[in-house]
N, C-alpha and C positions, 0 to 999 in steps of 0.2 A: 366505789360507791357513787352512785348516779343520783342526782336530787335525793340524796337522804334513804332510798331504796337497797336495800342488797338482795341481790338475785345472785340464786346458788346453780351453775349448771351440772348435768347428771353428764357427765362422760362414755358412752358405753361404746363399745369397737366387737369387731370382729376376734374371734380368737385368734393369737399370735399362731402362726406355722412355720415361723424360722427355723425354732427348734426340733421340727420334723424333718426336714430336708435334709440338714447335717448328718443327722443318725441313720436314712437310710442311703445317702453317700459311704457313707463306713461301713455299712452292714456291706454294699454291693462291692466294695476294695477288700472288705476284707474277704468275701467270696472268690474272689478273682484274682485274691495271693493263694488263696490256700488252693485252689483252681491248678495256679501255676504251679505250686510247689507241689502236687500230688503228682502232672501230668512229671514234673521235671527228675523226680524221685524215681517215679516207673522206669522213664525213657534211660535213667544211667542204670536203674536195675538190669535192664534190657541188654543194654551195652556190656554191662561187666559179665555178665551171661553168658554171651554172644562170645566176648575176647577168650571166657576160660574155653569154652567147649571148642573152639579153633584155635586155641592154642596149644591146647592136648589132641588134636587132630595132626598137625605139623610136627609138635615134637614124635608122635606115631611115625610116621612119616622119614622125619628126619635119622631116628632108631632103625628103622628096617633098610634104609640106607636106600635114600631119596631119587639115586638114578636109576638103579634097579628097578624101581615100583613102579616105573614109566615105560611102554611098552609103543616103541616107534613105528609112526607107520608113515610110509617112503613112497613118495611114487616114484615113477620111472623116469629115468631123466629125457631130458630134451633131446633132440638129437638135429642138429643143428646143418643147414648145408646149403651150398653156395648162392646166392643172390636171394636167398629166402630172407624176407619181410622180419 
């Protein structure tokens, strides 16, 4: 109190936005896990996909008896002679 006077001040501010910024950090991590864990889910579906269908390609393979199913093909040899390079 000042010389016997009391003065009351009115406070008024802007609205706080602290609490917005938090929630859409979270919102954007939690986009960008589930981001990651969908791409990461697909890519090993992919993979495990991949391993059985070549891996029943080789066993095929391996069954019908692996050098057999190979079919060489040879060129003519060299034929080599004196002071030649």
């Amino acid at each position: 109190m000042v010389g016997g006077l009391s003065m009351s001040i009115e406070i008024t501010s802007v609205p706080d936005r602290r609490g917005r910024a938090p929630r859409v950090r979270n919102q954007i991590i939690t986009v960008a896990v589930a981001l990651c864990l969908t791409v990461a889910i697909c890519a090993s579906d992919r993979l495990v996909r991949s391993y059985n269908f070549y891996s029943q390609v080789i066993d095929a393979r391996l069954a019908s008896g692996y050098l057999t199913s190979r079919p060489g093909l040879y060129a003519a040899p060299r034929v080599l002679q004196v002071g030649q390079k």
